[in-house]
Structures are given as C-alpha cells and as structure tokens.
C-alpha positions in Angstrom: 73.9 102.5 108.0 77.2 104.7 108.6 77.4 107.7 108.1 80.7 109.9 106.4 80.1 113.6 106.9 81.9 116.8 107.6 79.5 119.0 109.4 78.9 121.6 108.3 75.7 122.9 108.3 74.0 120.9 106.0 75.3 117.6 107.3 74.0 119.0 110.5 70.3 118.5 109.2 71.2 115.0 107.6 72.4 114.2 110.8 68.8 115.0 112.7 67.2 113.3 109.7 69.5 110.5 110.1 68.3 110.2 113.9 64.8 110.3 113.2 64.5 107.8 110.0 67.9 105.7 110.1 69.7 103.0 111.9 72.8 104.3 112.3 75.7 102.1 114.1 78.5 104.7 113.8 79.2 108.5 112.4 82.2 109.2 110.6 84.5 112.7 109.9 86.4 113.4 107.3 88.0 116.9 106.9 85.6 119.2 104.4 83.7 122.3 105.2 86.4 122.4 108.1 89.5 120.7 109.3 88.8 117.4 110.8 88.8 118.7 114.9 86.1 120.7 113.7 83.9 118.3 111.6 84.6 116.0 114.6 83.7 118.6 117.3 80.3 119.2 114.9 79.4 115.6 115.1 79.5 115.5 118.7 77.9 118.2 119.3 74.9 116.9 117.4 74.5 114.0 118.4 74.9 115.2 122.2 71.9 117.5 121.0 70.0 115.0 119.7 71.1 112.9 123.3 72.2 110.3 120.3 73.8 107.0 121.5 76.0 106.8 118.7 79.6 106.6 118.7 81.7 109.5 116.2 85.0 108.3 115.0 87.3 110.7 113.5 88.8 110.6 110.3 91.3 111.9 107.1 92.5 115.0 108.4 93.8 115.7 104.4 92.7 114.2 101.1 94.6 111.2 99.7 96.9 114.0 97.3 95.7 116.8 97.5 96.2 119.7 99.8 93.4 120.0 102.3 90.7 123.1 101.1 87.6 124.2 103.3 84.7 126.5 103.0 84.6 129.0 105.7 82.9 131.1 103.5 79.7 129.2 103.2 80.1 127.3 107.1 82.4 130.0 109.2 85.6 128.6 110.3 84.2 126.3 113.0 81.8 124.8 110.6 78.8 125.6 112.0 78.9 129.2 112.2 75.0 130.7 112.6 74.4 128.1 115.6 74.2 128.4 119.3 75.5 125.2 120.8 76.1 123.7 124.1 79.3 123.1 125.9 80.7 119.3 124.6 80.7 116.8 126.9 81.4 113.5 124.4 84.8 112.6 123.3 85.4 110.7 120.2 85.3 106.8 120.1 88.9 105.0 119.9 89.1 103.6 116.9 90.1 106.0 113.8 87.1 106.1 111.1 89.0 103.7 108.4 89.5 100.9 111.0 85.7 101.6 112.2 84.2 101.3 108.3 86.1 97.9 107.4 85.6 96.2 111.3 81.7 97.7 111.2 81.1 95.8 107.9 82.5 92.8 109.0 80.6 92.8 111.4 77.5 93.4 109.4 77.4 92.9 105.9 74.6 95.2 104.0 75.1 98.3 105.6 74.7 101.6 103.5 77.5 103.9 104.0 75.8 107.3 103.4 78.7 110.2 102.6 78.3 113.6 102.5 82.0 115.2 102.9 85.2 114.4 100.6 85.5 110.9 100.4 88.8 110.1 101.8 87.4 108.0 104.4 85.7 105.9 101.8 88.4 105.2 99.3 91.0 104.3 102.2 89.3 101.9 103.9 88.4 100.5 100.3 91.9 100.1 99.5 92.8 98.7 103.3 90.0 96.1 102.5 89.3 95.1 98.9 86.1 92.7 100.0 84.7 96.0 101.5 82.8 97.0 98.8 81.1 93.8 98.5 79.8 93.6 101.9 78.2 97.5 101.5 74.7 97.3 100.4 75.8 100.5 98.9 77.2 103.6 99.3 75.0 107.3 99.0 76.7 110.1 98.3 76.3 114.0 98.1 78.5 115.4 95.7 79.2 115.8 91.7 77.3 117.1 89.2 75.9 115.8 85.7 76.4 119.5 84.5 78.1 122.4 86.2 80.3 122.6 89.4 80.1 125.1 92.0 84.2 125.1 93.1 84.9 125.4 89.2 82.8 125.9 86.3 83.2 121.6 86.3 83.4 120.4 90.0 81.7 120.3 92.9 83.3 120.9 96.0 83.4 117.2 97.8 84.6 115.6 95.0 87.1 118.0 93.8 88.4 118.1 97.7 89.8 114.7 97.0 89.1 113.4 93.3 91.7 111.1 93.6 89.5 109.4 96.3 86.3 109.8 94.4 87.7 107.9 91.3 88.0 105.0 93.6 84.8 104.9 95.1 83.2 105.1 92.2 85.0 102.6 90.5 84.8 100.2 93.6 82.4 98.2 92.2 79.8 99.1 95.0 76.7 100.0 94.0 76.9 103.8 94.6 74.1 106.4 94.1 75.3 109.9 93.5 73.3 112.9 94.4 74.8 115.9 92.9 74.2 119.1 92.3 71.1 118.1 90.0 69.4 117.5 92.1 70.1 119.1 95.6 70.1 122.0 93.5 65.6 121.6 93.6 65.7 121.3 97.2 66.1 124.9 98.5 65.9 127.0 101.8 63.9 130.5 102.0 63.2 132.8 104.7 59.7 131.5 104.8 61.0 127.6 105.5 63.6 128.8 108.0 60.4 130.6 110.0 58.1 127.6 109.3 61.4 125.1 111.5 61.9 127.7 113.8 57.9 127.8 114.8 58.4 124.0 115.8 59.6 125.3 119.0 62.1 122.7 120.0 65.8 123.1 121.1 67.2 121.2 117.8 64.4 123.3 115.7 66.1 126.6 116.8 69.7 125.6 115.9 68.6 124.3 112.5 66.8 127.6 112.3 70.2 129.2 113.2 72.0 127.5 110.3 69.5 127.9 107.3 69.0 131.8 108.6 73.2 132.1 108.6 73.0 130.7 105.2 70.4 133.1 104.0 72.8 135.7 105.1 75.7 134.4 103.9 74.5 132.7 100.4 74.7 135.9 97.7 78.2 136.8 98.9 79.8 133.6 97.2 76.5 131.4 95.1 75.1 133.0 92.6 73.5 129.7 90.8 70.4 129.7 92.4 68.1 132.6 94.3 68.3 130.1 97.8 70.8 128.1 99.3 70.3 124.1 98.3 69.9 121.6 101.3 72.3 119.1 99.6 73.1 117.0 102.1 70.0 115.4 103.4 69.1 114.5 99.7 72.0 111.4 100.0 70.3 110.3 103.1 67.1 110.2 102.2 67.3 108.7 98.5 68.1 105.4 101.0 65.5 105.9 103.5 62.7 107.5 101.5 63.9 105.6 98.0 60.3 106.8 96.5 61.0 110.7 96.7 63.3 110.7 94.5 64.0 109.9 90.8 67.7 107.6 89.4 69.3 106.5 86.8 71.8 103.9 86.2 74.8 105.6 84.3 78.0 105.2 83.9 79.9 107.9 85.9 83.8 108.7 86.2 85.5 111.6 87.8 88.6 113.0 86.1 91.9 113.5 88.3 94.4 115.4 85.7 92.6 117.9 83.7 93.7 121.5 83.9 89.8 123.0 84.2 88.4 119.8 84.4 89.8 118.2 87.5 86.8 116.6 90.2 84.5 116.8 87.4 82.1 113.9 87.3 81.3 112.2 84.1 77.7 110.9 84.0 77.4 109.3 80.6 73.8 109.6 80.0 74.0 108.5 75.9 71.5 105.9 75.1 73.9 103.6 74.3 77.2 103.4 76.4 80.8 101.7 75.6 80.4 100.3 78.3 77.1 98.9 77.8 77.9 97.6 74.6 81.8 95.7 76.2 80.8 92.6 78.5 84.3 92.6 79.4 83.2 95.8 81.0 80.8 94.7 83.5 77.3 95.7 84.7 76.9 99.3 85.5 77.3 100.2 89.3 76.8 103.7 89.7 73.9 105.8 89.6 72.7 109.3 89.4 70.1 110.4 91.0 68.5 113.3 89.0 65.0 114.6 90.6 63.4 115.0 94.3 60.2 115.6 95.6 61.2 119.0 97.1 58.3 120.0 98.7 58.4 116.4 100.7 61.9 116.2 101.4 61.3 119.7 103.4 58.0 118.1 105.0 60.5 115.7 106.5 63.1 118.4 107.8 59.8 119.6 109.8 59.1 116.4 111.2 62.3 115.6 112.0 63.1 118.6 113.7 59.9 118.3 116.2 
C-alpha cells in the first residue's frame, strides 16, 4: 500500500501499525493537523523511529480552494506535541507526493492507497492521471461522518479541509471505503490504555504513550462528543489489513462543496432503495461506509504493535 497522512498524533499510531501489518512502498504528506514541513518532519521522524526503510514524499502544502486550516489545538503546532523525539537525520525523497502516487501505481497496479489527512494529494494525482483510479485496488480513508461533524455541526475536519478534493475522490470511480466518525468514534483512548502501551517498555511504546497521555490532557478543552479521545486514524488502515474487525456497507456517499452550514458534509445515503440503485445509467455503487469496529481488538493490535 501507500500511505497519505498528516501526522499528527493519530497518524503517528497508523504509522507503527502500518510498519507492523502492511507493505508499504512509500508514505505520503499532505498539509492537515499542521502545515506540510511539519506533517513531513512527523513522517520522518517515525519512520527513523521505527528504523523504517521507506521513502516520505512531501505533498499539498494547501487544499485545492480552500485556504489552508490546522488543528494546533488538538496536535500542538508541530503536530506532534506530547512526544519526545529524536534529532532527524532522513530528508525527504525527490519526487513530490502527486508524481510518486501516479509513477508508484504504474508501477504496481492494486495497491491500496490508505489516507488519513485532507485529500489533496489524492484528488490531484487523480486528475493528473485519469487511469489512476483504475489501477488502485482501492483507496481507505479516515474522514466523514454518516451523522454529525466535529469542525461544524456537519463536517469532519479532513474532509471539510479540502471538500473540493474529497468530491473527487469519491466520485473517482475507485472503490473507496470511508471510515468516519461512526465508527472511529467506538475506538477510544483512556488513562488506563495509555498505562497499559506505556508498560510495553519499548522506545516507540513510550512516545505513543506521550501522544494518547497529551491527548488526554488536551481532549475536554475543545471535544466534548465523547468522554475519551477516538483513535481515528488507525481504523482506515486496519479495515484493509484486518478486513474482519470491522463492519461496511456499500452506500452511496457524496460530499457537498457550497452549502452555507453544510459544506464538507458527507452524504451517506443509507435508504433501502437509492436513485442511484434504481438508474443503470448511474453505475454500480463504489463507495462504502464502514460503520462498526471491534474496539477492544483494534486496541489489542496498538499493543502488539507497539512491542
């Protein structure tokens, strides 16, 4: 697989996760929970942690229209706020991230392109090559919500970063799985979890400890859906690796551009019987929403990982 991320402390875990379960051929960054030197400084960081042979190609520094937003107030302004990390040593590979994603799938056809920031990267190098979308075995991605937002009362933040970017990935044709805040919203972090990673006793154990503890801290000033921050990122990663955790549906969903309180909303049309099911002319459905986890196992597998 790739992987699209803006690290971020929750991409920081996919990231270990991805190192322990996945093939990956390159990491991705894409400006998100910080601007793109910092999502790019994250990656390498991690995977110089993890002693990762994997190259990091740096992305979008702003969305397709939009003007670029961040979240220091959930990740700090480096991103990774919480986290004790070593000095960096790797510099980021040549090539930019769009050029990487269409020359990697060339390549390889039936890679799955796992995102978990804005999806600028995505939608660009869809548009630079149209037949990209047919080599993907798919694309997994954290972000939307088949109910309530958490930027606005309708969006949630990755999508509503770049909308205009998430219309087009999810109208790519792809198959695309989307795991939103349904569902990372089961899989959540307590006091008692951060202890249980921390009693691992390994280097990358500690600095995951770091970031859910920072969270912890952090999470009532600006969340006030849940008691415990959600681990929302990992949840995209593993609904490809560890398919039988999790529960999906195949919908049709849509995200809206223009609307006043609506804009970066996701529509998942869960009715029993679509338009667009009932229209040939309108093709098969290609998205789907992923809409219940295993919670206690996904968090089983953080453990693992992190020993």
């Amino acid at each position: 697989m790739i992987i699209d991320c803006d690290p971020g402390h929750d991409d920081a875990v996919m990231l270990v996760l991805a190192h322990r379960h996945a093939d990956v051929v390159g990491i991705t960054t894409v400006s998100g929970n910080a601007p793109i030197e910092a999502t790019t400084m994250n990656a390498l960081l991690l995977a110089q942690l993890l002693d990762w042979d994997v190259p990091v190609h740096a992305g979008a520094a702003r969305p397709i229209l939009a003007e670029p937003v961040h979240a220091p107030e959930v990740h700090g302004e480096s991103g990774m706020e919480g986290a004790v990390l070593p000095p960096l040593t790797r510099l980021a590979a040549e090539h930019d991230a769009v050029s990487f994603l269409v020359e990697a799938t060339r390549s390889e056809e039936g890679l799955w392109l796992v995102a978990t920031g804005p999806l600028t990267n995505v939608a660009l190098a869809l548009r630079a090559d149209p037949h990209l979308a047919e080599r993907l075995a798919g694309i997994s991605l954290m972000g939307g919500s088949a109910s309530v937002g958490n930027v606005t009362a309708a969006a949630e933040f990755n999508v509503w970063a770049d909308p205009e970017a998430a219309a087009i990935t999810f109208a790519s044709g792809c198959p695309v799985r989307m795991s939103g805040l349904d569902v990372t919203h089961q899989v959540l972090v307590d006091a008692a979890f951060a202890a249980r990673v921390r009693a691992v006793g390994t280097p990358v154990a500690a600095v995951v400890a770091d970031l859910f503890v920072h969270e912890l801290d952090r999470y009532g000033t600006y969340a006030t859906a849940t008691p415990f921050p959600p681990l929302h990122d990992p949840v995209a990663l593993l609904v490809v690796t560890h398919p039988h955790l999790f529960e999906r549906r195949a919908v049709p969903i849509a995200v809206e551009t223009s609307g006043a309180l609506t804009r970066g909303m996701t529509v998942v049309d869960r009715r029993s019987r679509t338009r667009s099911g009932d229209d040939p002319a309108a093709g098969p459905i290609t998205t789907e929403w992923v809409h219940t986890a295993d919670a206690d196992a996904v968090l089983d597998l953080v453990v693992e990982a992190v020993a």
